[in-house]
N, C-alpha and C positions, 0 to 999 in steps of 0.2 A: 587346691590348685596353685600352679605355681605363683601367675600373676598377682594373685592377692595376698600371696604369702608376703612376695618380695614390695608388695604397695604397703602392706602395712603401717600403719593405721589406716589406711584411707578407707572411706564407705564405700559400698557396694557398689550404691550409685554411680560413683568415680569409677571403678574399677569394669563396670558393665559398660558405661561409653569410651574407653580407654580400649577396650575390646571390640567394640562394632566400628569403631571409627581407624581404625590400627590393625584390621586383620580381617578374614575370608574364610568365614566358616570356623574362626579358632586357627586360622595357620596364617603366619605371615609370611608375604612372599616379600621379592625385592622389591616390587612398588612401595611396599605399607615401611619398609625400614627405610626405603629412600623417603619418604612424608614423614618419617618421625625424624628421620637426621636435619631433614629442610626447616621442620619445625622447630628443631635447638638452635639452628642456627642463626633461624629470625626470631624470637625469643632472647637470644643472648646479645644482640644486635638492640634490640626493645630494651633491653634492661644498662646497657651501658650506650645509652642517650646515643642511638645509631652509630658507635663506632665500637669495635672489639678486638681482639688478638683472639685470629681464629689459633693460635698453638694451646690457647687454656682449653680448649672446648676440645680440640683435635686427642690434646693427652686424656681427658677424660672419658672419652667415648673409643678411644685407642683405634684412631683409624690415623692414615698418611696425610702429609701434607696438600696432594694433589687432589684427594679425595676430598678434604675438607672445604679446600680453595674452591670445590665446585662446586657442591652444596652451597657456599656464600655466593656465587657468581648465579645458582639457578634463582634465587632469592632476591637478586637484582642488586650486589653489595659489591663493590668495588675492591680489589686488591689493590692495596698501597705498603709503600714501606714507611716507618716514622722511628727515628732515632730520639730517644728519651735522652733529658740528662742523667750524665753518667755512665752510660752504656757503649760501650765499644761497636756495636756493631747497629744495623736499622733491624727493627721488630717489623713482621708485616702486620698488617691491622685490616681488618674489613671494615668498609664505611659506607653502611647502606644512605644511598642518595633520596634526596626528594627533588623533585615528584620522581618516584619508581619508575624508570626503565627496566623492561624484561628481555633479556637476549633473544635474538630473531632465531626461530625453526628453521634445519634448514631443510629442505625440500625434495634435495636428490637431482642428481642428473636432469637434464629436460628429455622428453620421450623421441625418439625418434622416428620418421615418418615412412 
């Protein structure tokens, strides 16, 4: 099977909740890749002490800049720019806030009577 070929080494274990939790019957739709994309993004956010350059993560996973910046924003993570020294121009960075704010649903037109 593919998924355990390209897990490899990982245990079964791994690769069976990697499956029920990431896909529907064995198929993923776009909910389970938009949950895996949500999950790198708060994961890589975790790992660089809540700030990151969503462009490392963006080239890696080869999606657009728009796409990426949402994922960090469904995630509750703030767009900013921060110019490094040395650098010419400002990097954008995501910088997941605390306490977590989640952006508001919105709701649609109100009914008419």
């Amino acid at each position: 099977d593919q998924l355990a070929k390209n897990l490899s080494p990982a245990p079964q274990s791994v690769i069976d909740s990697i499956r029920r939790k990431f896909s529907d019957g064995g198929e993923i739709r776009k909910f389970h890749m938009d949950l895996i994309m949500t999950l790198c993004a708060a994961l890589s956010c975790i790992i660089d002490n809540f700030e990151t350059e969503p462009r490392d993560l963006r080239e890696d996973l080869r999606l657009d800049s728009k796409t990426m910046n949402q994922y960090f924003q469904e995630i509750g993570a703030k767009i900013g720019q921060r110019k490094a020294a040395g650098e010419a121009k400002a990097q954008p960075v995501a910088k997941l806030a605390m306490p977590l704010v989640f952006p508001k649903m919105s709701r649609g037109a109100p009914m008419r009577r």
